[in-house]
C-alpha positions in Angstrom: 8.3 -155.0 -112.3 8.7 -157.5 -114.8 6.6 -160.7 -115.8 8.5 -163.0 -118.3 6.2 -165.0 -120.6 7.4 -169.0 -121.7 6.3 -171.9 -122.8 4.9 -171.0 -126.4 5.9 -173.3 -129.3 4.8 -175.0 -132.7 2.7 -177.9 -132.1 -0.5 -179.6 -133.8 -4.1 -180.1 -132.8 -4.6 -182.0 -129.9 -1.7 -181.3 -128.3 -1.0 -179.7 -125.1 1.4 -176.9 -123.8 1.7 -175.8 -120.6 2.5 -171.3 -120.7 4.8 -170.0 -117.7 4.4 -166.4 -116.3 7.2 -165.8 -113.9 6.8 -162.5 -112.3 9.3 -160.5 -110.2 9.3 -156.8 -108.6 6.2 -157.5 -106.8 4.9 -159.6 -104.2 2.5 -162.0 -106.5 0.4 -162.7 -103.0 -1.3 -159.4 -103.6 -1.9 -159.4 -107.6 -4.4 -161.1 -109.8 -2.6 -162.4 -113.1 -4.3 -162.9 -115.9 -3.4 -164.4 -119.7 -4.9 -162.6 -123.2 -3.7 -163.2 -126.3 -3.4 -161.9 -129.8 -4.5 -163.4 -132.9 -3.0 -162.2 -136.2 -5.3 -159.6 -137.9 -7.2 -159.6 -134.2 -7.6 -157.8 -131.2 -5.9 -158.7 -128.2 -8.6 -161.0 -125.9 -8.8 -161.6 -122.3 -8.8 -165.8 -121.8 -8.4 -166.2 -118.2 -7.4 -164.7 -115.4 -6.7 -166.2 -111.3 -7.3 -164.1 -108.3 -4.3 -163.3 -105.8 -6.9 -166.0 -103.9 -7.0 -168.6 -106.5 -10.4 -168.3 -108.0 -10.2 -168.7 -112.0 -12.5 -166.1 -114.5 -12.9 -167.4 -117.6 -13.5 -164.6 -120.7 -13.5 -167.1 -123.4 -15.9 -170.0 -123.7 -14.1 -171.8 -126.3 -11.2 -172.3 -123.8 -13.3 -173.3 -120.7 -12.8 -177.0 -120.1 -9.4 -177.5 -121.9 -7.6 -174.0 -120.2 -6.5 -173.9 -116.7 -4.6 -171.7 -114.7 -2.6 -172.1 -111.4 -0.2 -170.1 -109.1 2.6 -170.9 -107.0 3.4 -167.5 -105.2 6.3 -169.4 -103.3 7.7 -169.3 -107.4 6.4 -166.0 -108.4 4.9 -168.3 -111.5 1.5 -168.8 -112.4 1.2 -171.4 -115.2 -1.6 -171.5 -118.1 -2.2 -175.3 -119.0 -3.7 -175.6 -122.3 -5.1 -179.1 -123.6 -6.2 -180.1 -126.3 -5.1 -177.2 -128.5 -6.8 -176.0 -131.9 -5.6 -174.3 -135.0 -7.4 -171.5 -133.1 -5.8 -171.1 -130.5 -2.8 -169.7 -132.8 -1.9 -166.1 -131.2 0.8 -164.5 -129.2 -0.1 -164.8 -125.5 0.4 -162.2 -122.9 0.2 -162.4 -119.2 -0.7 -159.5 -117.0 -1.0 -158.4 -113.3 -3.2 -156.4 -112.0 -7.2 -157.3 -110.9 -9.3 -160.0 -112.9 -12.0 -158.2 -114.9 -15.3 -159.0 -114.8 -16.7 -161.2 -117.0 -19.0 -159.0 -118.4 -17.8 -155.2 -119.7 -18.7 -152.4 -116.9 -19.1 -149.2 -118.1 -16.5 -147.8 -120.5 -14.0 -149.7 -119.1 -11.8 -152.3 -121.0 -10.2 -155.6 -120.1 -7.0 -154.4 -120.5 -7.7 -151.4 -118.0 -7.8 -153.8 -114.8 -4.5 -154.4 -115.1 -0.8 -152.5 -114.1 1.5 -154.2 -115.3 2.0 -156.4 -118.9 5.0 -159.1 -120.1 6.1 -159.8 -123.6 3.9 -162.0 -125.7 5.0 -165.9 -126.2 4.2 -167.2 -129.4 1.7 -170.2 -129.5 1.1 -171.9 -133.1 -1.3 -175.0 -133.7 -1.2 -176.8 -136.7 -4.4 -179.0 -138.4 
């Protein structure tokens, strides 16, 4: 299994980039997929995440409104879309499949447990 992260660059504030998640070794109908990302210094932070039946979970309230996320399972892609981008927003994003977490922590369990399988970070950098 392999999902292949794309899309990142160097941009400024305001801008827009539009993350790529192309997913192969598994049939995408069946997984969630979901994007985190790392600031530097940080710890790695669930953003988003769609169900294998299209329903969007958002974990971070200062991307609701200018993140969205889509899926094509015909491409084995699902795309982050991110408007509007802040200095912020700087961090490596990861996509991952698995289950969408709950919104809310249950129990000892963490975001990153809910899912099986991880790509390679792409590297998003906003500038003031």
């Amino acid at each position: 299994v392999q999902l292949q992260a794309s899309g990142g660059g160097a941009v400024k504030a305001g801008d827009s980039l539009t993350l790529s998640c192309t997913v192969s070794g598994l049939t995408l109908d069946y997984y969630a997929i979901g994007w985190s990302r790392q600031a530097p210094g940080k710890e790695r932070e669930g953003i988003l995440c769609i169900s294998a039946g299209g329903a969007s979970t958002f974990y971070k309230d200062a991307v609701e409104g200018r993140f969205t996320i889509s899926r094509d399972n015909a491409k084995n892609m699902v795309s982050l879309r991110m408007n509007n981008l802040k200095p912020e927003d700087t961090a490596v994003y990861y996509c991952a499949a698995g289950v969408c977490p709950p919104k809310y922590p249950v129990g000892n369990y963490q975001h990153s447990d809910y899912y099986d399988y991880w790509g390679q970070g792409t590297q998003v950098t906003v500038s003031s």
